[in-house]
Steps between C-alpha positions, in 0.01 A plus 500: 500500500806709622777400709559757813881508588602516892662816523720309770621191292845453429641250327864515589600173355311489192736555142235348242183644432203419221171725487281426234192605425458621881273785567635747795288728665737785401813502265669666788459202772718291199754754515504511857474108551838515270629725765483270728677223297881611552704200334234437221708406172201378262185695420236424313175698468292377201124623421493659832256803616409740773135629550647827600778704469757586156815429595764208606793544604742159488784549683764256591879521637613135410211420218677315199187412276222708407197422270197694526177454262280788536087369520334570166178622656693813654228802421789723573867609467697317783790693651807251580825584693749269508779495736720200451874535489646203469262348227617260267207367287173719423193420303257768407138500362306824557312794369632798472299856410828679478549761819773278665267258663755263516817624688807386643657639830870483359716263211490111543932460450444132548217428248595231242156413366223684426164440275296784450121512396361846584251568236193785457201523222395760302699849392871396671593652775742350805812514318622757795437214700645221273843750491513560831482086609785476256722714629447330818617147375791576285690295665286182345725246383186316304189723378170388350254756410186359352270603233316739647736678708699501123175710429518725778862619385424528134375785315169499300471475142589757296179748473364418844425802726644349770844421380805579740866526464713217686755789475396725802545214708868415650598139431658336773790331478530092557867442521486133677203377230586173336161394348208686365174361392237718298163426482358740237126534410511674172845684437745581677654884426824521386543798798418228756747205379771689424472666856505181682807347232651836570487471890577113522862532431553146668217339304574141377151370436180643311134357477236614317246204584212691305701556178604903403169594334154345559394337143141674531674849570378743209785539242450880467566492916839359490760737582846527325775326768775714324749251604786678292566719821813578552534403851538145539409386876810396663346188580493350140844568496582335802273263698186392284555120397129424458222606348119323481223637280187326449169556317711700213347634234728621239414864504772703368511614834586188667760431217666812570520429832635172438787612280565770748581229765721292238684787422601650839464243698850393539432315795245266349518177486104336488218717318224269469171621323130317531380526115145271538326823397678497164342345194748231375559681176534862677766714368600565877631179540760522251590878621561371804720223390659793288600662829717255651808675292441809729684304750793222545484418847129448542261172432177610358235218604149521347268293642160397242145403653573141527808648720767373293796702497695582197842673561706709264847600605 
């Protein structure tokens, strides 16, 4: 059963709204009832669907919080427009198939949070799309992209067909970003993290909630981080205090990466490192210990499966 919108309703008064799981009779009577909603500050459309049309537009002057959770039974590519300038707060789950389906009319200067889960299945594609929503909230003060969207951005393996260069694509710049959280799935390319360290020149925190390198990822698939580059970010320099890694490993990889923060990071003053996927007697352990005389400023914590911490200083 569908809900028909009144093409005359107007809800003048109305600055909180919640759709979910509604059923419209077209996606553009939403856009239109949204129209008609002129000081609406929270949005919510969750698991929501139109039996015809393929695209939304969600526009609002004075709109502060957005979340929108595409429906998973979508059998096709949704176009969205957004045209909120004053947002503060937006949450993102959708599917992408890469040819700019989801677009922004102009730059949100007044977005501090964002969380982004745009993902796609199969060969990769919407990274045109994934570039062109960043560029559009640069001005993020906290950003979370998950997993999948992680996926979406990275290259593929070495010796896949498919494989791209993060290179042709301009980075934007995120001069007012403060915290960072990466969700990656299996790695995370060296061209991609050192873009976003690179960029973040006011960084003070960074999250890797899904460790550096997923523990089933094929060794002969990891990719060389090359973290002896010459150019340090100016944010380890300057701003980062903290870092959080879970889930590590104790790839070489990882460790380089590690020792790489200790060493430039003259800013840091917290690294702490989740180490439950280490065996007891792993040689990591101690290496990382090792590394605390890369720095004298900065507490490395590493925390065991029982979630002790042992600090070395």
């Amino acid at each position: 059963m569908s809900v028909e919108i009144p093409e005359n309703v107007k809800l003048l008064r109305l600055r909180v709204l919640r759709l979910l799981g509604v059923t419209f009779s077209s996606y553009e009577s939403l856009g239109k009832l949204l129209l008609n909603c002129p000081v609406l500050e929270d949005l919510a459309i969750e698991e929501c669907k139109g039996l015809t049309g393929n695209s939304l537009s969600i526009c609002g002057s004075v709109l502060k919080r957005l979340t929108y959770f595409g429906s998973c039974v979508e059998e096709f590519v949704l176009r969205i427009l957004i045209d909120t300038p004053r947002l503060e707060k937006f949450e993102i789950l959708s599917f992408t198939d890469g040819d700019n389906d989801i677009l922004f009319k102009e730059n949100l200067p007044f977005l501090k949070i964002a969380e982004i889960d745009i993902y796609n299945y199969g060969i990769p594609r919407g990274v045109d799309c994934m570039f062109g929503l960043l560029k559009k909230i640069n001005n993020v003060k906290f950003l979370t992209l998950s997993d999948r969207t992680m996926g979406v951005l990275r290259p593929d393996p070495p010796g896949y067909v498919n494989e791209f260069i993060i290179g042709h694509y301009e980075f934007p710049a995120f001069h007012n970003l403060t915290e960072l959280v990466l969700n990656i799935d299996d790695y995370c390319h060296e061209t991609l993290l050192d873009n976003f360290l690179q960029n973040s020149p006011n960084l003070e925190s960074l999250k890797f909630p899904q460790g550096l390198v997923s523990r089933l990822f094929a060794d002969y698939s990891h990719r060389s981080w090359g973290w002896s580059q010459i150019r340090v970010p100016e944010c380890l320099s300057a701003h980062l205090k903290t870092v959080h890694i879970k889930k590590f490993n104790g790839i070489n990889e990882e460790l380089a990466f590690v020792k790489f923060l200790l060493g430039y990071g003259s800013s840091l003053r917290n690294v702490s490192i989740e180490i439950s996927n280490l065996p007891k007697d792993a040689e990591a352990r101690q290496e990382l210990l090792n590394l605390q005389s890369e720095s004298t400023t900065c507490k490395l914590n590493l925390i065991d499966e029982k979630g002790t911490c042992s600090q070395s200083i």
